[in-house]
C-alpha positions as CSV (number, residue, x, y, z in Angstrom):
1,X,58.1,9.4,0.2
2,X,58.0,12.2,2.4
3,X,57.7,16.2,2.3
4,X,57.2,19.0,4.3
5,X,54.9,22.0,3.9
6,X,53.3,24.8,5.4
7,X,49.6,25.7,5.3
8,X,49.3,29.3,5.8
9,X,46.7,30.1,8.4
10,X,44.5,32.2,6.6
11,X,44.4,30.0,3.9
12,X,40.7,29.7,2.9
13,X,41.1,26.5,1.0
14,X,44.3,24.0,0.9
15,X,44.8,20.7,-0.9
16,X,46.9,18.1,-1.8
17,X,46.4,17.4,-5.7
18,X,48.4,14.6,-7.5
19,X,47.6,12.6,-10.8
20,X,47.7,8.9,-9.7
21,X,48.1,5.4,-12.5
22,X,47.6,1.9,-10.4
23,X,48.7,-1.1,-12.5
24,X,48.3,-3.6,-10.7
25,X,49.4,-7.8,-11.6
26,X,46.5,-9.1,-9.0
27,X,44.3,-11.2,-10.4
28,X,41.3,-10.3,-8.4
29,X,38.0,-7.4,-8.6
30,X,37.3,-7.6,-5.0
31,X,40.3,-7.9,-2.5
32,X,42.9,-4.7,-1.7
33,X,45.9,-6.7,-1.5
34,X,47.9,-3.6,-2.1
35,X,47.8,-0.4,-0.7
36,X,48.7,3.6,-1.1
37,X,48.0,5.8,1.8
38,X,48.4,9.3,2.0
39,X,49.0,10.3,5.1
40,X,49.6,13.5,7.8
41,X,52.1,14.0,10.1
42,X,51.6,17.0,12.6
43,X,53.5,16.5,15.1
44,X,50.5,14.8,17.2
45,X,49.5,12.2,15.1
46,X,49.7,10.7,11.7
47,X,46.5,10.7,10.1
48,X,45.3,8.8,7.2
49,X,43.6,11.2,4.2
50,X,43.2,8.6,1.4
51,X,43.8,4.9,0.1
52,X,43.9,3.9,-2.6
53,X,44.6,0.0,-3.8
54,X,45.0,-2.7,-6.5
55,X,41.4,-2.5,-6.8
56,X,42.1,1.2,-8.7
57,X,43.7,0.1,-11.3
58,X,43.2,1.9,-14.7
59,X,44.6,2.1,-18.3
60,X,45.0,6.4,-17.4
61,X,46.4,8.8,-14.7
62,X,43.0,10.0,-12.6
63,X,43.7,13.2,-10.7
64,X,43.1,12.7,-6.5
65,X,42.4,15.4,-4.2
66,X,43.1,15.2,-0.7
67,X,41.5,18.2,1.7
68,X,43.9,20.1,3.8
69,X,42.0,22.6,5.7
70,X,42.3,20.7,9.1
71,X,46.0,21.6,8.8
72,X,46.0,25.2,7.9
73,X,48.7,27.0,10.3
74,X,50.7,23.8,11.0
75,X,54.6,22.8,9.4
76,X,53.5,19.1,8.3
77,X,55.2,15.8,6.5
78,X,53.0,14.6,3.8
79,X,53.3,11.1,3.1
80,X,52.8,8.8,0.1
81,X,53.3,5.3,2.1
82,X,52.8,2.0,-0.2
83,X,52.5,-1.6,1.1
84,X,52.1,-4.3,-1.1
85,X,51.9,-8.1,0.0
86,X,54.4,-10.6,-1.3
87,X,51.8,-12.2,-4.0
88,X,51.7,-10.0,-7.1
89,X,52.8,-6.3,-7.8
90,X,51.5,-3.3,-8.1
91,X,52.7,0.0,-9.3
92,X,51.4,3.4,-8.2
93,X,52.7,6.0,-10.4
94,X,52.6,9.3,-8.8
95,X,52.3,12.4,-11.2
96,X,52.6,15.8,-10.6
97,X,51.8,16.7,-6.6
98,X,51.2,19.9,-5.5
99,X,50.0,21.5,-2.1
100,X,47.9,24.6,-3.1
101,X,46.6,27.1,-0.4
102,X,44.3,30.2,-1.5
């Protein structure tokens, strides 16, 4: 899933900020089989800000903040990429995203 946004450049502060539930099938405490990855784009590079895997799972949504000041000034794609291997599922339910600048 993908969206773009604009940090303003006199932004003193920016994040990403998203509630995030893994459920997960896995049957293990100590291998990421599957992943969630939010990532950058720029226009340079694609850069990985956080990852979070099967091994998160949890019976609540647990609010994630990613750090945006590297960004401020820049159009960019913000990216929630998920891979999961062909074993067991897991969910990542998303909740509630916002970019906020101040």
């Amino acid at each position: 899933m993908d969206q773009k946004v604009t940090i303003p450049a006199d932004a003193s502060n920016a994040q990403l900020k998203f509630y995030l539930r893994v459920l997960t099938n896995e049957g293990t405490s100590y291998s990421q089989y599957d992943k969630l990855t939010v990532q950058v784009l720029d226009g340079y590079g694609t850069y990985n800000m956080g990852t979070w895997s099967n091994l998160d799972a949890s019976s609540s949504y647990q609010l994630q903040t990613v750090d945006l000041d590297n960004f401020r000034g820049k159009t960019v794609t913000l990216r929630f990429k998920g891979v999961e291997d062909s074993s067991q599922a897991t969910l990542f339910r998303i909740d509630d995203a916002s970019v906020t600048a101040n």
